[in-house]
N, C-alpha and C positions, 0 to 999 in steps of 0.2 A: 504494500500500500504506500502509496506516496507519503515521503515526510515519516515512516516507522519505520526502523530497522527489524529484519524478519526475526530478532529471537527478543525484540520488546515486546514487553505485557505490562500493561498499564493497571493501576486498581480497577478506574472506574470506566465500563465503556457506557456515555450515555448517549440514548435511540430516542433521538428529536432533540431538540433546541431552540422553544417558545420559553414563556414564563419561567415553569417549573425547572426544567433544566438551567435556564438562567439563572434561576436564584440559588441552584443546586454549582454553579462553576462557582459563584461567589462565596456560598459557606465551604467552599473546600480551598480556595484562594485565602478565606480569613482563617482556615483551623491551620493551614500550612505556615502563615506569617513568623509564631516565634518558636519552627520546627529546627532539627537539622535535616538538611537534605534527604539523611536515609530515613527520617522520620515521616516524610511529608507522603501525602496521597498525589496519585498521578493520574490524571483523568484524558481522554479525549470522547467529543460529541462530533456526531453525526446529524446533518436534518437534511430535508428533503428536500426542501423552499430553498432559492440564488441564494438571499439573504434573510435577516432577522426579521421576521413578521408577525404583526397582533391584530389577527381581525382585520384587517384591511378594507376587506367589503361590507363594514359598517360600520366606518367611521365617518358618519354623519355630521356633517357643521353645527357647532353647538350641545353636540350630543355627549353626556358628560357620565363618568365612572358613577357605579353602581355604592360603591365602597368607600370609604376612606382612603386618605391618600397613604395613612400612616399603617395600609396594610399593602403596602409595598415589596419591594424584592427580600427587605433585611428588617427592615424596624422592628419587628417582634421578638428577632431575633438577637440583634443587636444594635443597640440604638445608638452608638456612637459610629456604626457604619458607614465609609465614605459613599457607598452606592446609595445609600438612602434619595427618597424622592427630597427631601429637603437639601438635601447637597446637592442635588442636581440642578433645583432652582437657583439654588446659589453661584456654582459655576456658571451658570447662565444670565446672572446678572437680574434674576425675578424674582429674588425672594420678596425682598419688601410689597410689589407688586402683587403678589399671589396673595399676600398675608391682607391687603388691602381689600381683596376678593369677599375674605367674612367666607369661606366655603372648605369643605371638607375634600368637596368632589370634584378634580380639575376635569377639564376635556377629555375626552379619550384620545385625539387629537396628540395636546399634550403628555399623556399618560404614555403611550405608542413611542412620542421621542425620548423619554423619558426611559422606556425600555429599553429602546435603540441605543442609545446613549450609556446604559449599562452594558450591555453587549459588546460596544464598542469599546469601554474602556477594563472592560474583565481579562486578567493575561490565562486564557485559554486556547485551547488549540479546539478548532469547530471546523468541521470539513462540510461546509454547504452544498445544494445540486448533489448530495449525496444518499442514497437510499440504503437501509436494512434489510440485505435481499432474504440473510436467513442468520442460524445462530445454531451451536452446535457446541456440544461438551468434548473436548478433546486435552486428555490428560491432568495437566493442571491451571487448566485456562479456559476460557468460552473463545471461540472464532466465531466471530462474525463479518463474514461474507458478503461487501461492500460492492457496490454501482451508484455510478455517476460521476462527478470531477473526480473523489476520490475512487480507486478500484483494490480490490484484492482483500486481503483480510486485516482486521484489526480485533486483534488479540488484549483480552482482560480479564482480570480475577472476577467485576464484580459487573454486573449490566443494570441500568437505572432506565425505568423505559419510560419515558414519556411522549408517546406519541401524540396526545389531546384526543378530541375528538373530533366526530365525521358527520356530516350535516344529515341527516333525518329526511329525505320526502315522505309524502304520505302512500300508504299505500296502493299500488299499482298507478303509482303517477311515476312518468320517467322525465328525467332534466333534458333540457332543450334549450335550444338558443330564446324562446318565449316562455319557457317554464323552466324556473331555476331558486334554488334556496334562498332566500334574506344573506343567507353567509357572505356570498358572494353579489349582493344587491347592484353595487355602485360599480363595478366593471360588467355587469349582466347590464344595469339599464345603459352604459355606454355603448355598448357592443348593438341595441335595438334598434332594427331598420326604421324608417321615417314612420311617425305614427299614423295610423287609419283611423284605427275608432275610437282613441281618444278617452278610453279604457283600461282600466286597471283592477286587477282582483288581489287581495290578498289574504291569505289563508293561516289563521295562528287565531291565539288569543293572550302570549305574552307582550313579556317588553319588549321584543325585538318586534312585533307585529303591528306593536303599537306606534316604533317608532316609524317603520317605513309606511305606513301609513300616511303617518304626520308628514313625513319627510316625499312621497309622493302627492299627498294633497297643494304641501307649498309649492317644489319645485313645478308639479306640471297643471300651470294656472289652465288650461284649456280640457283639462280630463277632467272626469271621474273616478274616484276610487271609491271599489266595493271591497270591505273588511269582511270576512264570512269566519265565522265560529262557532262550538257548538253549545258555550256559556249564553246562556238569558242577555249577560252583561259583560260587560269587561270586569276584571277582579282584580280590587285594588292591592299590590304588594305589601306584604305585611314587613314595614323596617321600623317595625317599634326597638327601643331599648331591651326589651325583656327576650322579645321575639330573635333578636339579633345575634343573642348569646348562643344560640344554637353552631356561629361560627365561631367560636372560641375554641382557642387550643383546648380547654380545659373539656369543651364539651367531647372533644374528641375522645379524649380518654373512657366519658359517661356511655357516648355511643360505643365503644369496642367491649363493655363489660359489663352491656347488656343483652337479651336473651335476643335471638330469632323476632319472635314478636314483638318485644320492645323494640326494637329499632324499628320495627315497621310502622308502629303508632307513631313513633317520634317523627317520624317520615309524613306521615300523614295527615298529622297537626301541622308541623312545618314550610308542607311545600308552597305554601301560600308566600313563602319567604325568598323563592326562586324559580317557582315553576309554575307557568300560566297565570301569570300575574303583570299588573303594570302598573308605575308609579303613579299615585295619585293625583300629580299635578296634572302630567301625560293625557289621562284618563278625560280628566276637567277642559282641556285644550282642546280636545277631540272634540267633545262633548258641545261643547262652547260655539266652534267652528260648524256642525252638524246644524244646531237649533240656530244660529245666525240667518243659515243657508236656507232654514223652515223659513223664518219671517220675511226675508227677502225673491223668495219662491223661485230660487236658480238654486239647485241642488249639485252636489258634485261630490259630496261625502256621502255615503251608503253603509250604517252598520246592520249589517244581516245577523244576527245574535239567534241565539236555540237553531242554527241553520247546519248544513254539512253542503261542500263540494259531492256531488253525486257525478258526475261526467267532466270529464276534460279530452276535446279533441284538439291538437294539435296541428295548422297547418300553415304555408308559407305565409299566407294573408293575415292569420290573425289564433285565436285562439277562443273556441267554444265552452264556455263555461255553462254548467246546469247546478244551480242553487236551488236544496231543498228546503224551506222552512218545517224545523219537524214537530212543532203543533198541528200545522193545518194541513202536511204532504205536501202542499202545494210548490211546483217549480217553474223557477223564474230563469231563461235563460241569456245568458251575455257573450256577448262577443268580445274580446279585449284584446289591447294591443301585448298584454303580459300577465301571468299570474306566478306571484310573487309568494314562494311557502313557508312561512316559517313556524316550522314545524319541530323545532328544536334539534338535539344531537344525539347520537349514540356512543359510548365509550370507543376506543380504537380498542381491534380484535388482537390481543394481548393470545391466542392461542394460535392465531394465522403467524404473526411475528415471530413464535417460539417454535412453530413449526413441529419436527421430529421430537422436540425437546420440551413440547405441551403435553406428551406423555409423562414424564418424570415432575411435573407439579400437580399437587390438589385442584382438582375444580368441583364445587358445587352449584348449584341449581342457577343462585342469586348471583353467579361469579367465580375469580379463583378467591381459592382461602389465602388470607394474609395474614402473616403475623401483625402484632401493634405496632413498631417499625419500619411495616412497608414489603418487607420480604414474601414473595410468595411461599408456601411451604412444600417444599421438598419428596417427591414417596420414592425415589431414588435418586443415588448419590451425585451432586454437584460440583464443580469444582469450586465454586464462592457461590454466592448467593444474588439473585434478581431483585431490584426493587422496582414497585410502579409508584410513577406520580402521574393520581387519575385514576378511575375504575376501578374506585375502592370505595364506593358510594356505599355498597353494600355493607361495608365494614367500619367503616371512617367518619361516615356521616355525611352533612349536605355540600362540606369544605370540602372535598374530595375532588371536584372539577375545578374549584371555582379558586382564583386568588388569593383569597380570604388568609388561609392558611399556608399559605407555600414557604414563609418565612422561617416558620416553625418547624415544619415540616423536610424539609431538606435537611437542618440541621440537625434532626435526629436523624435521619439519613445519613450526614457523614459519620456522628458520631457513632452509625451503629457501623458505618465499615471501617471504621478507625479503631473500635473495639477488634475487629477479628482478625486487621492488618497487623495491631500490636501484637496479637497473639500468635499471629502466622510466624512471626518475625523473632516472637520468645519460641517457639518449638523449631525453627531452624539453627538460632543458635547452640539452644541444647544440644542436636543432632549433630553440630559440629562440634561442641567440646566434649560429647559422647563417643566423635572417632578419634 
């Protein structure tokens, strides 16, 4: 592989390099700083994307983080960390500026260079344009079997996976240059032939539904956008204080050492706090714009509520929607220049990845089995151990995709391969004052 000598083996190989990974180059940059060399953990990342990317096809003008800013790559972690989001404004010359703001939540806009900006100044080694073709237990190491800029294999004790996740369409609807995810919104509606019908459908009931909504109503002053859901209403995101604790490192702990059941209740009470939900002011805007459009009797907002998408045909000209309202049966159908899904995500297949080697881990029903550190668990022998950041929702709780936690969470990540590195390192000694 470019840039490895064929008998290096690095501790950590990590698969992707968004957020997680990110914040995971950083706590292993900050445990190495007052190491000696033979001390320090040795990583290289892989990701798929040219370069470093967050979301890109919704980063909507004005459109601003869901979170706090001080739930960043490090601050939870460690708050005198030079990556922090507040040192970044500050090399940038905006702190005063931002503090001026009175706001928790900066742009995502901002947050994105902000990421970029950490990426850029983390001393890592990241092979971009690069894919995880497979991975495979060979001796005292994993090979993992590279394409793209980089080729061949890269060799490591320990593999960190974070792939994210993969955008959701709805059932038996296929992506198309007129029908395509929210994920990818703003390169999708750039890419749309000259408009016809001056029509728009969009399919969700979260915040992301909520937003391209909003964000197609403005931009395209001569259309219509139809919202179609299967909620009465839109539902407002639950970011109470109490409500909120659910993404605490602490609660993480409460969710791994509780039963089956419990976590599904807590799942259940909670999803109001990330799933199919949209912020209240959001909601009010919408709402606002909607009943304007009553009183002045030119309509171009359309919320379809208790409705379902029943039919989508696909053709050069345009795009056939059939909308059921499912109190009365009744369908309404439209023609549009695009129908826009957003239909949320599925974990990345953490079993395709592992390939021959998703034999030799736990899997159950809800997922694979994790330890409370992240490790998938083992039913034959390893040469180190896997961690995932992501697709531990089943076990981790609601922070498992999302931001919130990543601070925290990496760094018991390094600390637990730093744990088994020191130990690796006390039984080869032994081995050598033993010959």
């Amino acid at each position: 592989m470019t840039g490895q000598a064929a008998d290096e083996i690095v501790d950590i190989a990590g698969i992707g390099f968004g957020p997680s990974n990110l914040a995971l180059a950083i706590a292993i940059e900050e445990h190495n700083q007052n190491l000696a060399p033979p001390q320090r953990l040795t990583a290289r990342f892989v990701e798929a994307k040219e370069r470093f990317e967050w979301h890109p096809g919704m980063l909507l003008p004005g459109a601003t983080m869901q979170i706090s800013f001080l739930k960043d790559l490090v601050t939870q972690r460690n708050v005198r960390s030079r990556y922090s989001f507040l040192n970044y404004l500050k090399e940038h010359d905006r702190l005063a500026d931002f503090i001026n703001l009175s706001t928790f939540r900066p742009t995502r806009l901002e947050f994105q260079d902000y990421l970029r900006w950490a990426a850029r100044t983390v001393d890592v080694r990241v092979h971009f344009g690069t894919t995880a073709v497979s991975v495979a237990a060979m001796g005292d190491c994993f090979e993992i079997r590279l394409n793209g800029r980089a080729d061949g294999v890269l060799r490591a004790r320990n593999i960190v996976v974070a792939v994210g996740l993969s955008a959701k369409m709805p059932d038996g609807v296929a992506a198309s240059g007129r029908v395509f995810h929210s994920h990818g919104l703003l390169p999708s509606l750039a890419a749309l032939p000259r408009l016809r019908h001056n029509r728009f459908v969009v399919i969700g009931a979260g915040q992301s539904a909520g937003e391209v909504v909003g964000h197609l109503h403005q931009n395209y002053g001569s259309s219509c956008v139809h919202a179609v859901f299967g909620k009465y209403g839109l539902t407002p995101a639950d970011d109470s204080s109490y409500a909120n604790r659910i993404f605490d490192p602490a609660a993480v702990d409460d969710f791994y050492a509780s039963s089956p059941e419990l976590r599904q209740q807590l799942m259940s009470y909670h999803r109001g706090t990330n799933y199919s939900a949209v912020e209240p002011a959001l909601i009010e805007q919408l709402y606002a714009h909607e009943y304007a459009e009553r009183v002045s009797g030119t309509r171009r907002l359309f919320m379809h509520g208790a409705s379902a998408v029943t039919g989508i045909a696909d053709s050069d000209g345009g795009v056939r929607v059939d909308v059921t309202h499912g109190p009365t049966g009744l369908t309404e159908t439209l023609v549009c220049d695009a129908v826009v899904c957003a239909t949320g995500f599925r974990p990345g297949d953490v079993r395709r990845l592992l390939g021959e080697l998703a034999g030799s881990v736990a899997f159950e029903d809800a997922g694979p089995q994790v330890t409370r550190d992240y490790r998938l668990v083992p039913t034959a022998p390893l040469p180190g151990d896997i961690y995932l950041q992501g697709g531990t929702e089943h076990t981790h709780g609601l922070s498992s995709s999302l931001l919130s936690n990543i601070a925290v969470r990496t760094g018991e990540i390094v600390r637990s391969i730093a744990r088994s590195a020191a130990g690796a390192r006390a039984d080869s000694a032994a081995d050598r004052a033993g010959g």
